[in-house]
Steps between C-alpha positions, in 0.01 A plus 500: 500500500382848515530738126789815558210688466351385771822489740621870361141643647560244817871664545383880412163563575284770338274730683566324821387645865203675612368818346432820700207643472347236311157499410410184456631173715493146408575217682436103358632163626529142320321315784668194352905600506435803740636749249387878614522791278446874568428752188530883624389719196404860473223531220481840310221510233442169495827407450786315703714812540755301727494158690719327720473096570594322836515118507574201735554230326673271217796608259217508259209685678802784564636498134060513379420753707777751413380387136172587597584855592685568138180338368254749691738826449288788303192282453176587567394313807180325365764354239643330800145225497586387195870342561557161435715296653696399161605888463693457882624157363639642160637778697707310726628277195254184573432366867551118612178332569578537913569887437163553313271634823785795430311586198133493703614651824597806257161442329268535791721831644437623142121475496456604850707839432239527204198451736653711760621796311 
């Protein structure tokens, strides 16, 4: 059902927690599957020095947003607007078609870090 890929990032996430001293907080919800995620990132320059995801959710929102964090490592924040939920999906080694709001609720905590930081 769900890619290693997908169930190695489930099993040992990346980046996960809350960041201290964070400068910049995001929090977005699936209103349809009630998915929440949390992005704490500290911003130097521009840039997404460190971040740290939280989520309550599916196997697959956990697995994406640990993905997510990899994804937004050393990048410069405004970067963050332009990700596309294909790059999550690749990432995670494909997503079933019930898994895909994964992809999107990673999406929309991307583009608000972008407008926030």
């Amino acid at each position: 059902m769900h890619s290693e890929k997908l169930l190695d990032h489930f099993q040992n996430p990346r980046n996960a927690g809350e960041l201290d001293g964070a400068s910049v907080r995001v929090d977005v919800e699936n209103p349809a599957c009630g998915d929440r995620l949390r992005l704490t990132a500290r911003i130097e320059a521009g840039v997404v020095a460190e971040v740290r995801f939280q989520v309550r959710g599916c196997t697959a929102s956990i697995a994406a947003g640990s993905v997510l964090t990899e994804w937004l490592m050393g990048r410069r924040a405004a970067e963050a607007a332009a990700l596309r939920t294909a790059e999550i999906e690749d990432a995670l080694g494909g997503l079933i078609p019930e898994s895909k709001h994964a992809a999107v609720l990673c999406v929309d905590a991307a583009r608000e870090l972008a407008r926030r930081a």
